[in-house]
N, C-alpha and C positions, 0 to 999 in steps of 0.2 A: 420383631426381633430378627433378626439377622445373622444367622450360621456361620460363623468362623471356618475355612479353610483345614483339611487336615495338617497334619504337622511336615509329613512329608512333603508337602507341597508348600508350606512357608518355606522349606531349608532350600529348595531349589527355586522359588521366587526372589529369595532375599539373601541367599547365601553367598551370592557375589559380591553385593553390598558390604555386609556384611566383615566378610574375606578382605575388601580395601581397606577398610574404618581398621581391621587389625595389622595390616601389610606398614597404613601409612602411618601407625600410631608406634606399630614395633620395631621397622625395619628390617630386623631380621626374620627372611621367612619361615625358618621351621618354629621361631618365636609365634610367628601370626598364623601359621598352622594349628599350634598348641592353643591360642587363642580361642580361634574359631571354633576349634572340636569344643575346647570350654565351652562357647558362648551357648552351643545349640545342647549340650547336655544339662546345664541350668533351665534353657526354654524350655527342653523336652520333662523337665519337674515342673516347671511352675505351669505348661501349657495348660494343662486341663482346669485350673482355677481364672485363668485369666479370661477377664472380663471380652464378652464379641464385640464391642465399639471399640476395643485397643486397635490403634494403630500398629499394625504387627510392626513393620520396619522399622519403625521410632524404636518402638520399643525392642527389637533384636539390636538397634543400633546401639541403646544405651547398654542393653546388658554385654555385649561387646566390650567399650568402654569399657565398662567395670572388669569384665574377666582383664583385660588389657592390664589395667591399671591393678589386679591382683601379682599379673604378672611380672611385670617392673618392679615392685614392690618383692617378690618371692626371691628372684636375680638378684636385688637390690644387698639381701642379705644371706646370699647364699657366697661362703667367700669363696677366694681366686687362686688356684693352684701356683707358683711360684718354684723356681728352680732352688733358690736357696734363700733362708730368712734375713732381714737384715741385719745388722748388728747395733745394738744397741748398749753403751758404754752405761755403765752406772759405777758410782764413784762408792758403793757401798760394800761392792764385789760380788751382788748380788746378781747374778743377771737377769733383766727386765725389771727389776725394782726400780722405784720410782725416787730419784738421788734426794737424797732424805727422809724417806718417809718413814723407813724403817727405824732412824734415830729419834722419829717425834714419836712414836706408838714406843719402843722403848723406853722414853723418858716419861710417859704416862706413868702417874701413880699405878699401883701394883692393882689394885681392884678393877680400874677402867682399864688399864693394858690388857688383864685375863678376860673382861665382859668382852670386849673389842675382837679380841685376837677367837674366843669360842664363839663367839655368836657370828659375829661378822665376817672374820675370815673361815672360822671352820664347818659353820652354819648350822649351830646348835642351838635350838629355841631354848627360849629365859631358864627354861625348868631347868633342863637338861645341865645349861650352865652353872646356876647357883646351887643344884648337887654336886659339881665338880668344886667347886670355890667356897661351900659351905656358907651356903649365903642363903636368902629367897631371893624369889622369882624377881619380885618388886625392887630389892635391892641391887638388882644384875640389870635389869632393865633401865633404872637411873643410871647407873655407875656405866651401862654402855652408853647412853643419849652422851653425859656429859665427857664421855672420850673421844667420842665420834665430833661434837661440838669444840673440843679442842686441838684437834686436830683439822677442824675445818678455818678456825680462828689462826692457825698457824700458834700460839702463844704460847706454846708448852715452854714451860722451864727448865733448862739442862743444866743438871749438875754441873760447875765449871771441872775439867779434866783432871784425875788427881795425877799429879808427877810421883813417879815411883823415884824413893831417895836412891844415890845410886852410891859405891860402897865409897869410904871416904880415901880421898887420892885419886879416884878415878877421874876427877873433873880437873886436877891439875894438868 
């Protein structure tokens, strides 16, 4: 059986290594800075269980890697400060709505429009809605699927527009 190295002594045997596999994965170097401190506070947990025939580098290499690839992924969805937002036109006067969407959830029959709009937009679970709407749970729960369904079908049916009569004489 064969004594593994202390820890101390893996970080500066392998830590240059190490340090490049984050440098040439991230580019940015305080990115591969942040890396590497990762890489070696993961080792410095798992150190003591890990098996003495591990190939330490390999395996500082890969958890590397991985912290890398935590990292990309973190950036990935961290968003991006910007001077000012852009504009976005909607035809419904809505701003950010999505140009029609708010007329197809409106033309939803009445029971799937209120499941739709408290569950999904407001994000009240089934109970909570069919106390508002005087329903159950199970009836809130269908009458959302199939609003959610018909608005993915696009096929909701709009009342055609009623014309307000307008006083007589005026359209001469």
């Amino acid at each position: 059986m064969s004594m593994r190295e202390p820890f101390e002594q893996a970080v500066a045997r392998h830590g240059p290594a190490v340090m490049r596999v984050c440098r040439a994965v991230l580019r940015d170097p305080t990115d591969a800075e942040d890396a590497w401190s990762e890489t070696f506070l993961s080792a410095l947990r798992a150190w003591p269980d890990l098996p003495a025939s591990t190939n330490v580098e390999a395996w500082l290499v890969r958890v590397a890697q991985r912290r890398c690839v935590d990292l990309i992924r973190r950036r990935s969805r961290t968003p991006l400060p910007v001077e000012e937002l852009p504009e976005r036109p909607s035809a419904s006067g809505l701003p950010g709505a999505a140009d029609g969407l708010w007329d197809e959830v409106a033309a939803l029959p009445e029971k799937q429009r209120l499941a739709v709009a408290y569950h999904y937009l407001g994000g009240l679970p089934h109970a909570e809605t069919a106390e508002l709407t005087v329903s159950t749970p199970a009836a809130v729960r269908r009458a959302a699927a199939d609003g959610v369904a018909a608005l993915r079908r696009g096929r909701i049916e709009r009342p055609a527009p009623t014309r307000i009569p307008s006083p007589e004489g005026a359209d001469r």
